[in-house]
C-alpha positions in Angstrom: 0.0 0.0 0.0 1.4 3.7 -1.2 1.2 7.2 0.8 -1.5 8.0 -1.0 -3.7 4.9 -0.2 -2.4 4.7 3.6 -3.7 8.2 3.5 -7.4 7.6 2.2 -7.5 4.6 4.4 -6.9 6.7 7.5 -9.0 9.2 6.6 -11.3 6.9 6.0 -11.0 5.6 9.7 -11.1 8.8 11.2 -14.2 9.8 9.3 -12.4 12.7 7.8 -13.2 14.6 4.3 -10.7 15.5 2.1 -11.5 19.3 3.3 -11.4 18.3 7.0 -7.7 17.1 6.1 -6.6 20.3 4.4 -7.6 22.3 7.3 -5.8 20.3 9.6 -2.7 20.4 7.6 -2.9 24.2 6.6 -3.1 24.1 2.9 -5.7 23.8 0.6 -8.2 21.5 -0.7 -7.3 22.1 -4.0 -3.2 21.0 -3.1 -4.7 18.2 -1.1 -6.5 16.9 -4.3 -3.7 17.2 -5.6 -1.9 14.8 -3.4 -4.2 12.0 -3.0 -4.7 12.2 -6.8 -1.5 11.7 -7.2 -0.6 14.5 -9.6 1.7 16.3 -7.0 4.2 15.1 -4.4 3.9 16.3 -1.6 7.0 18.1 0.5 8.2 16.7 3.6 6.7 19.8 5.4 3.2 18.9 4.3 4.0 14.7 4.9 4.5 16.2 8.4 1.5 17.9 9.0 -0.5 15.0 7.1 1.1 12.3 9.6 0.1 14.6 12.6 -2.9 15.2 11.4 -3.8 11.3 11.0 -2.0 10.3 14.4 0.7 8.3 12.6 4.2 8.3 11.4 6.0 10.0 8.8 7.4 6.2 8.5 4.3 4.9 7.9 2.9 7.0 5.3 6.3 6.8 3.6 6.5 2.9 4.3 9.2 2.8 6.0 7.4 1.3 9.5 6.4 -2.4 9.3 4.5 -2.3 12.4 2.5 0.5 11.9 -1.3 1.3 11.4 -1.4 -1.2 9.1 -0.4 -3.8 11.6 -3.1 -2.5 14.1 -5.8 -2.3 11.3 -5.4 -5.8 10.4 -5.1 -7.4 14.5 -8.6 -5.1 14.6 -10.4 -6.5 11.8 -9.1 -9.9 13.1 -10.6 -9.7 16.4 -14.0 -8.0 15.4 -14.9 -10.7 12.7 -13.4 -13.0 16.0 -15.8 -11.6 19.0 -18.5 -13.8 18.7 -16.0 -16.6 18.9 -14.4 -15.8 21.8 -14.8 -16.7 25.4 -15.7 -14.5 27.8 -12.1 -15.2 29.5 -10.8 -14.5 26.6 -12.0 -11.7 26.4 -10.7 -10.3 29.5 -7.6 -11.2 28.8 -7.5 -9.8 25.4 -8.8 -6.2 27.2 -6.2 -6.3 29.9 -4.0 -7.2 27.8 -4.5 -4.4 25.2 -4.6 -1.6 28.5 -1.1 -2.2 29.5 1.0 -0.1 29.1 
């Protein structure tokens, strides 16, 4: 998955709009088109403030982090379509185990 696609997906989990975005990162919708069309490249300045803006990494975005979002995407969509299979000890264990720190 490229920056652009890591992008859209996390904006997609965040429930934010391409607009929402540009206003967090302080440039405009029309540069952020732009960006997640594909037809610019972003500079590191902007990659920055999209990472921030998204809770992640630089790294990730860039792919250059093998355990990042994606990682914790994929463990969550494992679990959920698991729940129903799960004991309730499981359970617990699973929640304590995921509020350590």
């Amino acid at each position: 998955m490229g920056f652009i696609e890591k992008v859209k997906r996390l904006m997609k989990d965040k429930d934010l709009t391409q607009k929402e975005l540009a206003i967090k990162t302080n440039i405009t919708e029309a540069s952020m088109s732009k960006y997640l069309s594909g037809e610019r490249t972003p500079r590191i300045d902007v990659i920055v403030n999209i990472a921030k803006a998204l809770e992640t990494t630089t790294d990730y975005l860039l792919g250059n982090d093998l355990l990042g979002t994606d990682a914790y995407i994929d463990s969550y969509e494992v679990l959920a379509r698991s729940k129903d299979t799960l004991s309730d000890e499981d359970k617990k264990k699973l929640i304590r185990f995921l509020l350590e720190d």
